[in-house]
MARPA-146853 format. One record per residue (C-alpha): residue in one letter; residue number from 1; x, y, z. Coordinates in pm, whole numbers, plus 50000, padded with zeros to 5 digits. Layout:
REM residues N
<A; NUM; <X; Y; Z>>
...
***
This chain:
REM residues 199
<X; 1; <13362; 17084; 77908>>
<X; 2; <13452; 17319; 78129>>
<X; 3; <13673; 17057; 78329>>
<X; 4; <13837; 17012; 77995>>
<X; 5; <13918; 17346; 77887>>
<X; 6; <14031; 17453; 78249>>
<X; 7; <14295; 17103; 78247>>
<X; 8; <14451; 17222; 77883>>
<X; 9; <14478; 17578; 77985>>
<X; 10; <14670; 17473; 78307>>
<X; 11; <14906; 17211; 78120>>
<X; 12; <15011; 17501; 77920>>
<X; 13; <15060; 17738; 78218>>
<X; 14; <14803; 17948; 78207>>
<X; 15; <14489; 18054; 78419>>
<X; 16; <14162; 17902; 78322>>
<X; 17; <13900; 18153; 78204>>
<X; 18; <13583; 18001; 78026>>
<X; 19; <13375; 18231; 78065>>
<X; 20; <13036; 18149; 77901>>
<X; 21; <13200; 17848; 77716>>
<X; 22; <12888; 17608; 77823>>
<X; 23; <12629; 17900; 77815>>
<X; 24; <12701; 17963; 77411>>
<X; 25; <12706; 17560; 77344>>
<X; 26; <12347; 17584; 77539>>
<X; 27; <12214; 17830; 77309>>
<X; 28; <11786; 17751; 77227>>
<X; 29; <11864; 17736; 76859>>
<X; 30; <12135; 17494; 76836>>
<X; 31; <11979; 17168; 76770>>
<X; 32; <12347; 16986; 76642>>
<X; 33; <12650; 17235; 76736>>
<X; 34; <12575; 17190; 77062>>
<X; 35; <12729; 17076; 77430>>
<X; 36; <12709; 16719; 77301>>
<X; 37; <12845; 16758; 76968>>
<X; 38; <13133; 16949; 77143>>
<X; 39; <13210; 16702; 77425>>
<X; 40; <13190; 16434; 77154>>
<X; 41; <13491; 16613; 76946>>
<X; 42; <13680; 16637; 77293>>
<X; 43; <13656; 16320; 77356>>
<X; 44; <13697; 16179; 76979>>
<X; 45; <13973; 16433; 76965>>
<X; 46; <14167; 16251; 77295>>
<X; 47; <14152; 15912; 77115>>
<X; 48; <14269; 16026; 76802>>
<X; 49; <14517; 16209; 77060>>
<X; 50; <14622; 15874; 77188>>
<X; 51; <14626; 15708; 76854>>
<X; 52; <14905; 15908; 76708>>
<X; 53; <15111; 15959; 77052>>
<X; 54; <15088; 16347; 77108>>
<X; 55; <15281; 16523; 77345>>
<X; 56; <15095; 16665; 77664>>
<X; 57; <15154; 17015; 77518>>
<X; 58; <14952; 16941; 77187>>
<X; 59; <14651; 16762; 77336>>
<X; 60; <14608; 17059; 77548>>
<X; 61; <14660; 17251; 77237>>
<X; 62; <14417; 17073; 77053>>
<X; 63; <14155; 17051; 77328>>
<X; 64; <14137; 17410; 77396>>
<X; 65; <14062; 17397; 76967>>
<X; 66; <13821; 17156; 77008>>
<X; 67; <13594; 17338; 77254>>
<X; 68; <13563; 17683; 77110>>
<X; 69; <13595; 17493; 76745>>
<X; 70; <13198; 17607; 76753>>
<X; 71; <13227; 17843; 77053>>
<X; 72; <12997; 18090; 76813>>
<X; 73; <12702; 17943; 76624>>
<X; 74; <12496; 18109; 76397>>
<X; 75; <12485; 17936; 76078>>
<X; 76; <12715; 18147; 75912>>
<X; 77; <12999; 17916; 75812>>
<X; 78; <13328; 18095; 75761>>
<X; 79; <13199; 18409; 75979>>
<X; 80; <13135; 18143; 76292>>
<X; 81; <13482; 17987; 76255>>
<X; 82; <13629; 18311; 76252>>
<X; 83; <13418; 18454; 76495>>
<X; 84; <13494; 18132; 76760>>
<X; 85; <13881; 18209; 76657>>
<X; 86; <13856; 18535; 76843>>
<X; 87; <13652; 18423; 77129>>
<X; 88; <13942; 18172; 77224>>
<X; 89; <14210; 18445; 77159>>
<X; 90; <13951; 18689; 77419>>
<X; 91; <14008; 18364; 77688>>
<X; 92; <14359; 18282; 77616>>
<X; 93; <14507; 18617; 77738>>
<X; 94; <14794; 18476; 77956>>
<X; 95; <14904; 18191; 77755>>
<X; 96; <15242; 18236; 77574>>
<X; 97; <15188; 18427; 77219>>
<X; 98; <15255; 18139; 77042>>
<X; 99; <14990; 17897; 77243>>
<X; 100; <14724; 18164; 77161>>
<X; 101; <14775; 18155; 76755>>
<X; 102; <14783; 17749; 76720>>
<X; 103; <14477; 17713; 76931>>
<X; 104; <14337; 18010; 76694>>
<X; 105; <14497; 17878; 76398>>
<X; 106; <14335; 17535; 76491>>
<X; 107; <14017; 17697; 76471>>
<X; 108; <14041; 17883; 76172>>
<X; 109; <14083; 17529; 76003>>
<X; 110; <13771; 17400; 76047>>
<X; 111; <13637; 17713; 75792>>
<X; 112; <13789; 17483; 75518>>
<X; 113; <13838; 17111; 75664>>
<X; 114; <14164; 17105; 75514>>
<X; 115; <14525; 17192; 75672>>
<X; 116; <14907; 17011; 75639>>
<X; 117; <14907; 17097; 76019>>
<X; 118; <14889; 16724; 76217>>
<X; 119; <14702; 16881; 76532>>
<X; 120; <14443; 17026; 76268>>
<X; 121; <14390; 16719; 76113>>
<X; 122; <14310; 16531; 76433>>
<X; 123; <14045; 16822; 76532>>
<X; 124; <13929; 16769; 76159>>
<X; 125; <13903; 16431; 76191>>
<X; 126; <13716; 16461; 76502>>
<X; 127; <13442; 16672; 76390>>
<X; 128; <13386; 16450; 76135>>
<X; 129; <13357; 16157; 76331>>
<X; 130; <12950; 16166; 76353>>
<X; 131; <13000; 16032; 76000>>
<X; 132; <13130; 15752; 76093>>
<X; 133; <12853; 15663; 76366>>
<X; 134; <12576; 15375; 76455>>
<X; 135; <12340; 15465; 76185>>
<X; 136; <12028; 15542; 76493>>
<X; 137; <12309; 15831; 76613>>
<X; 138; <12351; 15913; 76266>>
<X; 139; <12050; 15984; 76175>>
<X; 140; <11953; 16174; 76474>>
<X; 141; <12249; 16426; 76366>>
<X; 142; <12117; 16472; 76033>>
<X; 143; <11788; 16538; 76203>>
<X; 144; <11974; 16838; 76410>>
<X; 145; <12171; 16952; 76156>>
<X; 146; <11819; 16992; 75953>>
<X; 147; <11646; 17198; 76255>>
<X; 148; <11954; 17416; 76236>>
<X; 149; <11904; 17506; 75911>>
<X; 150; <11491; 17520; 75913>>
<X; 151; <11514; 17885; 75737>>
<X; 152; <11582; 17703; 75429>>
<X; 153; <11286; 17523; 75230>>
<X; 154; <11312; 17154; 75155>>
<X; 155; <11405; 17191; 74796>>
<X; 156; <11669; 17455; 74894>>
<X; 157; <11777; 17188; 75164>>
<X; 158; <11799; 16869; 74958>>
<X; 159; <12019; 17083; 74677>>
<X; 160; <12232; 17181; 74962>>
<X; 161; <12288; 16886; 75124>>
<X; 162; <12358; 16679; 74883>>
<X; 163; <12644; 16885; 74764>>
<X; 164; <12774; 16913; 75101>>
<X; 165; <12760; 16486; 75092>>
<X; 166; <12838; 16427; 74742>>
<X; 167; <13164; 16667; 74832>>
<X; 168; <13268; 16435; 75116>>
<X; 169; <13213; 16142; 74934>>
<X; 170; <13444; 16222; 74684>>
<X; 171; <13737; 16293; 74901>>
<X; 172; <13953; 15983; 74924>>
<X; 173; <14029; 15938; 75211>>
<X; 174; <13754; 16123; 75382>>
<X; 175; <13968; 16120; 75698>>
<X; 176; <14320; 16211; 75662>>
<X; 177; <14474; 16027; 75993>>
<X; 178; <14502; 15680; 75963>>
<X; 179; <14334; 15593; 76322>>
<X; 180; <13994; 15799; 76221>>
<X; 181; <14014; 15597; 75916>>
<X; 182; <14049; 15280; 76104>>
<X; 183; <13796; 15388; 76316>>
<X; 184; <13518; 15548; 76138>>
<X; 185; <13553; 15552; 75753>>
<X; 186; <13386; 15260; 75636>>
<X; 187; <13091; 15343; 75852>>
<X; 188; <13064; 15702; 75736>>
<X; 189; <13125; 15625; 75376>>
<X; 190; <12765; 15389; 75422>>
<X; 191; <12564; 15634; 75628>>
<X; 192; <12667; 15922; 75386>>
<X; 193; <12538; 15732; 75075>>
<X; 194; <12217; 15629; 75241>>
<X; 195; <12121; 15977; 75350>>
<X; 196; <12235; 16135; 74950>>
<X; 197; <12023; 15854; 74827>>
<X; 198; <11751; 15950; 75038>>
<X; 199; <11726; 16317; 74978>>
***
């Protein structure tokens, strides 16, 4: 990860600072949003990357997004977006201006998993890809995701989790770039109704 972020920051002229990038993704209570989950959007992130032919610039761009996408976890959704926004802005000091506020801006997106932006959609797209996973690595996320949320009573879960999958479900397509379609909708589309009709 740290590899990662210190290659983008260089392509776009800058000095790498991480700081405690890999400390905050090894934090005891993350059971999901962790150093795996990240390095898996990095990497899913590069092939969809590939896929649609981006420019050297924008997969730096959208790396840099993709590792402090959930730089700050506390299972406060809209707060930690916001809050990870301003930790890359705190790391990104000598990047031009304009570097800074699309990484940020990147960020900021994944509060609503929705954005006309084409480097936003591929980090979208990314995050989601779990979804679309063998059903064994699917169901150890939604194992994680669970521990993450363990304040909440079962009832209280189930009610919540099914509108979070009944949401997804409905959006057609779930994945707005045609290679994380290719790749991953089908799959996600079967693992999503098996969990919902299992809750």
């Amino acid at each position: 990860m740290r590899q990662a972020w210190s290659d983008a920051v260089r392509t776009l002229g800058g000095t790498p600072d991480p700081g405690d990038l890999e400390e905050r993704y090894a934090e005891p209570h993350r059971r999901y949003h962790n150093t795996k989950h990240v390095l898996a959007v990095v990497r899913d992130a590069a092939v969809l990357a590939e896929a649609l032919g981006l420019s050297a610039q924008e997969r730096a761009l959208l790396t840099l997004a993709a590792c402090a996408h959930d730089v700050v976890y506390d299972s406060k959704p809209g707060d930690d977006e916001r809050a990870s926004a301003a930790w890359a802005r705190s790391h990104l000091t000598d990047l031009a201006p304009e570097h800074v506020d699309r990484v940020s801006s990147l960020v900021l997106a994944t509060i609503t998993h929705s954005s006309d932006d084409e480097l936003a959609r591929a980090l979208l797209d990314a995050d989601l890809a779990i979804l679309g996973a063998p059903q064994q690595e699917y169901d150890e996320y939604r194992v994680a995701v669970r521990a993450e949320y363990a304040m909440y009573d079962d009832e209280a879960w189930r009610a919540g989790r099914a509108k979070v999958l009944s949401t997804l479900l409905s959006r057609d397509p779930l994945y707005v770039t045609k290679p994380a379609r290719e790749l991953w909708e089908s799959t996600a589309r079967a693992n999503m109704a098996r969990e919902l009709q299992a809750l």
